[in-house]
N, C-alpha and C positions, 0 to 999 in steps of 0.2 A: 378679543378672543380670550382663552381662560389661560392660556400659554402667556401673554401681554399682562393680564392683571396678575396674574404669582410675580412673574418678575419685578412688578413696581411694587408691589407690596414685600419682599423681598430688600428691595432698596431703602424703601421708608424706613424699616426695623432697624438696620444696618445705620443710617443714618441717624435714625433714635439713640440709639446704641453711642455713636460717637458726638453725639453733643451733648453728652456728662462728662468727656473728658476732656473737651475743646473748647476754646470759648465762641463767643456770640458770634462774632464776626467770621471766623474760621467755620466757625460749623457751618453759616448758613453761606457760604460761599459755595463749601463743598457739598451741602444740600441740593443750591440749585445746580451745579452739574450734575451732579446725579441723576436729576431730575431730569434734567435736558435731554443727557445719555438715554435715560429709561423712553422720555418719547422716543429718541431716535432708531432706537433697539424696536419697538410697537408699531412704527409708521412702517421700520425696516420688514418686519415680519408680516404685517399686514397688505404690503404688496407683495412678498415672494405668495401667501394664502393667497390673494387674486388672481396670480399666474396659477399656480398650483389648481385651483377651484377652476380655471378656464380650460386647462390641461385636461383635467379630470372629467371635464364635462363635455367637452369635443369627443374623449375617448369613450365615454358612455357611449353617445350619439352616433358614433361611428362602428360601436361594437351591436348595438340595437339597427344597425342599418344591417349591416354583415349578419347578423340574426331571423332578422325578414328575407332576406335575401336566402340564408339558406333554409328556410320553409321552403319556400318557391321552390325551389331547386327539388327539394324533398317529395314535395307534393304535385309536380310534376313527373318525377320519379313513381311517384306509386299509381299514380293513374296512367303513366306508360307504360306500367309493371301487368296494372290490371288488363289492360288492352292485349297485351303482349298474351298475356295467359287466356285470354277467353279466345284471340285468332286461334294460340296451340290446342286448345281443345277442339277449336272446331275442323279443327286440319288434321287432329287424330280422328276425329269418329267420320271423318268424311272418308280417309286413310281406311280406318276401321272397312267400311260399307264397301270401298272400291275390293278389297280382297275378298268378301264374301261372295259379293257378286261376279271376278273374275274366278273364283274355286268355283260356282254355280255354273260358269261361264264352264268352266274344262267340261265337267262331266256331261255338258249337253255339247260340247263339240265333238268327245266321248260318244258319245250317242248317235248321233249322225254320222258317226267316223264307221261305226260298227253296222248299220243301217245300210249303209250306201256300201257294204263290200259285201252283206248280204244280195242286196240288189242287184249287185254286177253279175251275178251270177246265173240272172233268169232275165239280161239285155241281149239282144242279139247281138251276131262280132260284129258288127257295123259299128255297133256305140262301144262294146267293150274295147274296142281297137281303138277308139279313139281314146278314152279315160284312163285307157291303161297304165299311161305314165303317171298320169294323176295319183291313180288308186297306189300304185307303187310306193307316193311318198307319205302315206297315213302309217302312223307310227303303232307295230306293234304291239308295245308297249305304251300305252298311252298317258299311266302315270307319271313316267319313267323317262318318258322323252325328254330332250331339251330345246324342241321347236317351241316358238313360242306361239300363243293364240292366234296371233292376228296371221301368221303364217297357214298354221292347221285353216282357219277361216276359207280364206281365202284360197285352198286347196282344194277345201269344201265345195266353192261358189263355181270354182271351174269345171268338176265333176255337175253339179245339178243344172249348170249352163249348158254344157253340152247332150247332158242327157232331154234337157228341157227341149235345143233347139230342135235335134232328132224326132222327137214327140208330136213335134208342135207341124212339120211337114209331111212331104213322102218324098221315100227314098229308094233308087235303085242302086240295088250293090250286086256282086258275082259272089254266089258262094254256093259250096260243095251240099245234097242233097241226097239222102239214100234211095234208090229206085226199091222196085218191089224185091227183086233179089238181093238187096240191101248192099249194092256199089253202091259206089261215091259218085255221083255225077254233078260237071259244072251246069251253074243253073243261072238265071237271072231273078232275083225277088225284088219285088216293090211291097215295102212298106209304107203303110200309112200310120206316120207315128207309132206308137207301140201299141198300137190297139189290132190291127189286121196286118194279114203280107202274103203274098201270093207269088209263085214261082212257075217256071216254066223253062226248060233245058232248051239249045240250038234247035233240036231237031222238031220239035213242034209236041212231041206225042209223050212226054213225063211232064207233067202239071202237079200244083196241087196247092194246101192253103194251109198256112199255120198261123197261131195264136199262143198269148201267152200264158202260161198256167203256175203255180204253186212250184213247180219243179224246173221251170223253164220254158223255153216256145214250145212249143207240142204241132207239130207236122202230119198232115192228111194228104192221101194223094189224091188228086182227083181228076185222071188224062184230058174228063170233059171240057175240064175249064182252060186246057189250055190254049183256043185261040182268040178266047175273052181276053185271059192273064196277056198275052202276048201284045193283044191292041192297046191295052191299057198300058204296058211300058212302053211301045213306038208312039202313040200318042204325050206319055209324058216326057220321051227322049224329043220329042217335035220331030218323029219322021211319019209322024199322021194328023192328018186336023181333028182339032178337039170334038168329040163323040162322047153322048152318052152309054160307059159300059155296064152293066149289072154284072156283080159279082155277091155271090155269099157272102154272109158274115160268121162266123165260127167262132163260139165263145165257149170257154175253158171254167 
């Protein structure tokens, strides 16, 4: 190495130097020590350079492992990264879509809310009686409320349930009817669904037929029909066997 050869060369001069003022045998005694010294200084340095060179090249090797190693690591990192950021996008615009569609959600239960308390108001009491607690709890304020949707919904489904199942049979109820002098008298009506209903008082002789109209049921009297109306209720109360009855139909 270049460290090795300065030193010996170094020593030769030195040595040159002292055999002009030594003699033969003296100089070259102390020549070949020198010499000897000088290898043993070159063999000395040229093992600790082996160690050193072995050192140094483990430490490469282990700094270029630790190197690849954190790529990996790195690049792993950024394709979790990327993953991570294209799930959050799609969980915002999904986020996104759910609120449009539950804002579009309010103003049609809105809608139906407002619908169905129109409606109540041209049902007979048979059904208004029954939805009344229902319709009670639709929020005046609809903006404003803090029921939540599937509440309002579902308050919804109860009113058009019951309205629905009324509709869909007949029904006898007792309720109050104006005679011609416009008393009140207790009556018996059968409805059929909300389409026809026909009434009849105790006494056999106040009849008559109402329908539904724009403003509400609309009521006709009509005494004739009352021992029609009356078969038709004992028949469907079962204190008659079933018989074909004709009755009008009266459309508003």
């Amino acid at each position: 190495m270049d460290f090795s050869r300065q030193l010996i060369y170094l020593l030769l001069v030195l040595t040159a130097r002292t055999a002009l003022a030594q003699s033969p045998l003296v100089e070259t005694r102390n020549t070949v020590g020198k010499w000897v010294e000088a290898r043993q200084l070159r063999s000395s340095l040229e093992a600790d350079w082996q160690i050193e060179k072995e050192i140094l090249s483990q430490s490469i090797e282990a700094y270029e492992n630790e190197l690849a190693s954190t790529e990996a690591q790195i690049s792993k990192v950024d394709t979790g990264r990327t993953q991570v950021e294209g799930e959050f996008d799609t969980i915002t615009s999904e986020k996104k879509s759910l609120i449009e569609y539950i804002d579009h959600l309010k103003v049609e239960v809105s809608r139906l809310e407002s619908n169905l308390k129109q409606l109540s108001k041209l049902l007979p009491l048979a059904v208004s009686d029954r939805i009344s607690p229902l319709l009670d709890r639709i929020p005046e304020a609809p903006l404003e409320t803090k029921l939540s949707i599937s509440t309002r919904m579902q308050n919804l489904l109860g009113v058009i349930n019951e309205v629905d199942k009324f509709n869909g049979g007949v029904s006898v109820v007792s309720e109050l009817r104006k005679n011609q002098s416009g008393a009140e008298v207790q009556a018996q009506v059968i409805y059929v669904g909300l389409a026809q209903a026909y009434f009849v008082d105790p006494s056999g002789e106040f009849a008559g037929v109402g329908s539904p109209g724009e403003d509400g049921w609309k009521w006709s009297i009509k005494p004739e029909l009352a021992a029609k109306i009356q078969q038709a209720i004992d028949i469907y109360q079962g204190g008659k066997p079933a018989a074909f009855v004709e009755l009008p139909i009266e459309l508003n």
